[in-house]
C-alpha positions in Angstrom: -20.7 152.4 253.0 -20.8 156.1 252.7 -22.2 158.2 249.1 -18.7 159.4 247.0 -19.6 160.4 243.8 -22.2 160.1 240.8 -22.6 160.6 237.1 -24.6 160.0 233.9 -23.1 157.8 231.6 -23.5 156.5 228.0 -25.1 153.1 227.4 -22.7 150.4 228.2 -22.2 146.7 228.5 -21.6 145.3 231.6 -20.6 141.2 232.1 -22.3 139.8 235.8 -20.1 136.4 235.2 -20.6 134.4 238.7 -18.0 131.7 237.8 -15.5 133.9 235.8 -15.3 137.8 236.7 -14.6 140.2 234.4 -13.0 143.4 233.7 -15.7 145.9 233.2 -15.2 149.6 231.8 -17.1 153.0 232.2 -15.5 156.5 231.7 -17.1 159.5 233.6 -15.8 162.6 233.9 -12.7 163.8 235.4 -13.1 163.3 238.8 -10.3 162.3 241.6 -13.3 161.1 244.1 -13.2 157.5 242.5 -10.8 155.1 243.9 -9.5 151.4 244.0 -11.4 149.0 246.1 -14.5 151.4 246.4 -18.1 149.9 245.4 -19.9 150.9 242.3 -23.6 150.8 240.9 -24.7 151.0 237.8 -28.8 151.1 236.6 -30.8 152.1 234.0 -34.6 151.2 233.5 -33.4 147.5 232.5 -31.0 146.5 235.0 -29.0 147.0 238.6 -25.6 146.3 238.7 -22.9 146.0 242.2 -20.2 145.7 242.3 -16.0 146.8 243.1 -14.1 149.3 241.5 -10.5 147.2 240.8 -8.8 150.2 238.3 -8.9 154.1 238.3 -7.0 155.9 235.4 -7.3 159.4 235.4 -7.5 161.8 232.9 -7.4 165.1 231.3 -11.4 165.3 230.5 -12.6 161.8 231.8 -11.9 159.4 234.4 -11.8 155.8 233.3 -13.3 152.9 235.9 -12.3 149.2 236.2 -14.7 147.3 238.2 -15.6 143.4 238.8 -18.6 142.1 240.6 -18.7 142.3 243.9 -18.1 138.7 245.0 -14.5 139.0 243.7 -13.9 140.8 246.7 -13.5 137.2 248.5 -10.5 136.8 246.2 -8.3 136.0 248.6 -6.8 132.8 250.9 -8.1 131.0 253.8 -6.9 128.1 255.5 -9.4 125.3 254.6 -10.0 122.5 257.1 -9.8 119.0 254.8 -11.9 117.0 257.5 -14.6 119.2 256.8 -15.3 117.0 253.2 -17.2 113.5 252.8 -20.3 111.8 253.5 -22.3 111.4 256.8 -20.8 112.1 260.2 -23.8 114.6 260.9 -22.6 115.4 264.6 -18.4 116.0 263.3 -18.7 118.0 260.2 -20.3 121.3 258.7 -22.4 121.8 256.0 -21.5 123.5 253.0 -23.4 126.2 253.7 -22.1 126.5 257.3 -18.5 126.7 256.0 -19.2 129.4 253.3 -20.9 131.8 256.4 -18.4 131.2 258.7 -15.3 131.9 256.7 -17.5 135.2 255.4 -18.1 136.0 258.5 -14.6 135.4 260.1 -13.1 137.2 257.2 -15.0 140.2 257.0 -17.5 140.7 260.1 -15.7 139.3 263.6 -12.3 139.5 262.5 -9.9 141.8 264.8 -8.1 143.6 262.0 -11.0 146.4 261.5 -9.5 147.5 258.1 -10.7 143.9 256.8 -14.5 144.2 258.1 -17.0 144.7 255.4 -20.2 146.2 256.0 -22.4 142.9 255.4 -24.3 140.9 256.9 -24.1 137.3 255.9 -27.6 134.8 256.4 -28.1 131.0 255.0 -31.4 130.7 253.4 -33.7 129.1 255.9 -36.2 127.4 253.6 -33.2 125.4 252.0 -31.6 121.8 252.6 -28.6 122.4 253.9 -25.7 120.3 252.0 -24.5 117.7 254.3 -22.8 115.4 252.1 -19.8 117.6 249.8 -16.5 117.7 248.9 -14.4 119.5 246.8 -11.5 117.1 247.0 -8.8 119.1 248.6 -5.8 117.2 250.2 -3.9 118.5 253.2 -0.6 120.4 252.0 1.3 117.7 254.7 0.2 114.2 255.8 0.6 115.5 259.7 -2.3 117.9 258.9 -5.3 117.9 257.6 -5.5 121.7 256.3 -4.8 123.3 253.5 -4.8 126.9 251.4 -7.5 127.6 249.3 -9.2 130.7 247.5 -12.3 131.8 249.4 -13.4 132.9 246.0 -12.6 130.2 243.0 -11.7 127.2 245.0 -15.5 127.3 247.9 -17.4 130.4 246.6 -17.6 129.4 242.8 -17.2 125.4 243.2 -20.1 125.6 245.3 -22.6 126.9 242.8 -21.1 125.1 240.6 -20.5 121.5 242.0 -23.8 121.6 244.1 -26.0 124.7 243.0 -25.0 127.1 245.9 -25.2 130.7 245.6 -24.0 133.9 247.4 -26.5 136.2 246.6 -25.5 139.9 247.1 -28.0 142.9 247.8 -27.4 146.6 248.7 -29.3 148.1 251.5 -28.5 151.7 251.0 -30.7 153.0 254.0 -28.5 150.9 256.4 -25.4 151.2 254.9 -25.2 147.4 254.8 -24.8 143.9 251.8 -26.7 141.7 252.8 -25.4 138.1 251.7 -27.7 135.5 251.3 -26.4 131.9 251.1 -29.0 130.0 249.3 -30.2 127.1 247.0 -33.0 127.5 243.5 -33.8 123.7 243.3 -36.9 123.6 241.7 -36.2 124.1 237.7 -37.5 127.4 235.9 -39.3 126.6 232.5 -38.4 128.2 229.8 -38.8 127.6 225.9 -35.6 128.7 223.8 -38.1 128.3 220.3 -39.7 131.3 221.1 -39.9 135.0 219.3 -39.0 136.2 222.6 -35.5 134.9 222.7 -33.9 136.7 220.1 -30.2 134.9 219.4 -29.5 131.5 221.4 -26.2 129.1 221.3 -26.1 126.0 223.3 -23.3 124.2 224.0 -24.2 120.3 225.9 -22.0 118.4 226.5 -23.4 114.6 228.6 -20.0 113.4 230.7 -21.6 110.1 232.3 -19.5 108.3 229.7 -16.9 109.2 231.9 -15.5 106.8 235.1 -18.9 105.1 236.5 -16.5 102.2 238.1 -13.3 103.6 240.4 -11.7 101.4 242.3 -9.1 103.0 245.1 -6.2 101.7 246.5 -4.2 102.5 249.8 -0.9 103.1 248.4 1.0 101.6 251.9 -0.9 98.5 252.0 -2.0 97.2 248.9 -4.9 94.8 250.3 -7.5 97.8 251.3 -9.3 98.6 248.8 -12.7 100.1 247.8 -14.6 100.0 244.4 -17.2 102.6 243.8 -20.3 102.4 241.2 -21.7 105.6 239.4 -25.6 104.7 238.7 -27.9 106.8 236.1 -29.0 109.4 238.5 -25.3 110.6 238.8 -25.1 109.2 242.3 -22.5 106.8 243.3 -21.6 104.8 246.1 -20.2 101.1 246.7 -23.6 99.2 245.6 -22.8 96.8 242.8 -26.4 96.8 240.8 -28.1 99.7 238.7 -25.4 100.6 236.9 -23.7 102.6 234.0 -22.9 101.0 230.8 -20.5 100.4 229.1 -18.6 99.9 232.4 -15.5 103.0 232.4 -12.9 101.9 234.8 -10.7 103.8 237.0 -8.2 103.5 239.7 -6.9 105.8 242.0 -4.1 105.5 245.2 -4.2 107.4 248.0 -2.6 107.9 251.0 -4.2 107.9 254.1 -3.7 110.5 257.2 -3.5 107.8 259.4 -2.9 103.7 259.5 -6.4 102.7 260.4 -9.3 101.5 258.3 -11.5 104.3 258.9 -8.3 106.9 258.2 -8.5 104.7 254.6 -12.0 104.9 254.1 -12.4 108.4 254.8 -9.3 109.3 251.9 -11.1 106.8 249.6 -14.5 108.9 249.7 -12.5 111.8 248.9 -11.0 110.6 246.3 -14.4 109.2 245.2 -15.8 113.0 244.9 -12.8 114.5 243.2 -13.1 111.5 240.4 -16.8 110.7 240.2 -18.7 113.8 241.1 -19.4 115.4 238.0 -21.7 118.7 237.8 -25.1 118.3 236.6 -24.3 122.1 234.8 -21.3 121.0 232.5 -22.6 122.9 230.0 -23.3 126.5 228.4 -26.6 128.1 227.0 -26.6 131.6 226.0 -30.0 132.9 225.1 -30.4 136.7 224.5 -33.2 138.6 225.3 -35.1 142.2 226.1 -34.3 143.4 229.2 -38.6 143.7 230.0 -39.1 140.0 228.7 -42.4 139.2 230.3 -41.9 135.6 230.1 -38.4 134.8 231.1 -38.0 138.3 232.9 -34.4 137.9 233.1 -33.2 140.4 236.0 -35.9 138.2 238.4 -34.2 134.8 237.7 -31.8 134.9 240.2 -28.1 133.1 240.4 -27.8 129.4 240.7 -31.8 129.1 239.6 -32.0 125.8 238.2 -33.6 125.7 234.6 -35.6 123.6 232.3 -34.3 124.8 228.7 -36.6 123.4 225.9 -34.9 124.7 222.3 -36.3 122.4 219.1 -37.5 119.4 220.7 -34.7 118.9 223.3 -34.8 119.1 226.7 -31.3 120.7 228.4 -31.0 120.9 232.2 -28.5 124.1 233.3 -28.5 126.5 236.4 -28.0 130.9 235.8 -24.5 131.5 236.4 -24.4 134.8 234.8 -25.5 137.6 232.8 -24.2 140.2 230.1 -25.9 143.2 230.6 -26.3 145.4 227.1 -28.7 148.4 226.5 -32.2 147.1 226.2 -31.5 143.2 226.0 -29.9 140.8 228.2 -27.5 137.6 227.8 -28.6 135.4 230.4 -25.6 132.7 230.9 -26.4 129.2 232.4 -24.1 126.3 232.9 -20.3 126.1 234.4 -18.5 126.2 231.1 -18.4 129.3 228.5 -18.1 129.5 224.9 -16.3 131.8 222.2 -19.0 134.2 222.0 -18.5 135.2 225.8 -14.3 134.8 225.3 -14.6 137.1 222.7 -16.6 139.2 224.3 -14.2 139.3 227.8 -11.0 139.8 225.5 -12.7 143.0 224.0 -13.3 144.9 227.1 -17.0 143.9 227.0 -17.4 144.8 222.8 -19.2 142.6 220.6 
């Protein structure tokens, strides 16, 4: 990570999206130092920005920059071990967090292909509960296997933060030439109150989905007479225990079709099928609340990606989790929740003008 080039530029907006990058642009001027693929920071006296430069255009007076955050750099396919998803088997399968640092680490630190590596160094976050019990509900592409192709980036990266609250953090160290890549977990919810001055312009889309299947029953589609029902309860959770449930009862039934003709081979595909159906994100949802850049209540650049929050805005209480951030002069859009609304489509669509 080697110093190409810098320059002064004119306030801009910049959108830090974690679950859908976007195209940012800056112009600086003419310069043919700048290229495709190299890394870019941005900072002012509000904010810090990293990320890649995906576009160059050149011109006469001015050269124009395309750039995405950084983690889009993982935008690319892996072969993803199936077996790896379900529930218990502590000594046979990897945590969550185990398989996000090993495929970052395969991919861009020991592999053999030296024009891959990446200067980063990739660390799970010691102080966390590792996520034992996951999946993202990925079928093998052939019933002799049990892998398949998946995006590093949209289909473990982003599901992860936003199925279970997993972040890749990303920080810079300039003086060693290094990223440092932090896998890591903000459990504990972050207060805040949207009814005050301080929060200039808010918009809060909720939407509550545990009206949704709370009773799935799944069925092996070559024998007929295995079966296994599972029960949603209030806490989200579900499981095969028939008491504390959901009502009105939502029923829903699923075939699969196992790797193998044993029980366990059944019960396994059932579980998975469980996840994809039942396991609905806590973060289903999008609040946008706007703010100055040197808020000293909510002081947005410190609240870090995947932070859990406690959002209180006229006498309701809304549970979300940071997932990104617009960056804009003086004030900043702090996004939370894995949905997005118009004002943030629009605002994508227009190159990053409101």
């Amino acid at each position: 990570m080697v110093f190409v080039y810098n320059a002064s530029i004119d306030a801009t907006s910049i959108d830090d999206d974690y679950v859908s990058a976007s195209l940012n642009i800056v112009e600086v001027p003419a310069t043919q130092l700048v290229e495709n693929g190299q890394f870019i920071r941005l900072q002012n006296d509000s904010y810090f920005f990293f990320g890649l430069i995906t576009e160059v255009s050149q011109g006469e007076y001015a050269t124009r920059i395309g750039f995405k955050s950084f983690l889009t750099i993982f935008d690319e396919e892996v072969l993803f071990d199936t077996a790896w998803q379900g529930k218990g088997k502590a000594t046979t399968r990897p945590t969550l967090e185990t398989v996000i640092s090993n495929f970052l680490t395969e991919t861009y630190i020991s592999t053999s292909d030296t024009y891959q590596r990446l200067p980063i160094v990739v660390t799970i976050d010691s102080t966390i509960t590792q996520t034992l019990d996951w999946s993202f509900g990925m079928r093998a592409d052939k019933e002799t296997s049990h892998y398949t192709v998946a995006n590093l980036y949209s289909d473990i990266v982003v599901r992860a933060l936003k199925e279970y609250g997993i972040a890749v953090t990303v920080d810079p160290i300039f003086r060693n030439q290094t990223i440092r890549l932090t896998i890591t977990k903000k459990p504990t919810p972050f207060k805040i109150s949207a009814d005050q001055e301080n929060v200039v312009v808010k918009t809060l889309k909720y939407s509550d989905k545990t009206i949704g299947t709370n009773k799935l029953t799944v069925y092996n589609e070559n024998n007929f007479n295995q079966s296994l029902t599972f029960y949603v309860h209030p806490d989200k959770s579900w499981n095969t225990t028939n008491s504390n449930r959901i009502k009105p009862v939502v029923r829903g039934i699923k075939l699969v079709t196992p790797q193998e003709d044993t029980l366990s081979s059944f019960e396994d595909a059932a579980i998975e099928a469980a996840y994809s159906e039942l396991s609905v994100s806590s973060w289903d949802n999008c609040i946008e609340l706007e703010v100055f850049a040197d808020d000293v209540n909510i002081m947005p650049m410190n609240l870090s990606i995947g932070q859990v929050v406690t959002i209180y805005y006229k006498e309701a209480t809304y549970t979300s989790i940071l997932t990104g951030r617009i960056l804009d002069g003086n004030r900043i859009t702090i996004i939370f929740g894995s949905d997005r609304i118009e004002y943030s489509k629009r605002y994508k669509a227009n190159g990053g003008k409101k």
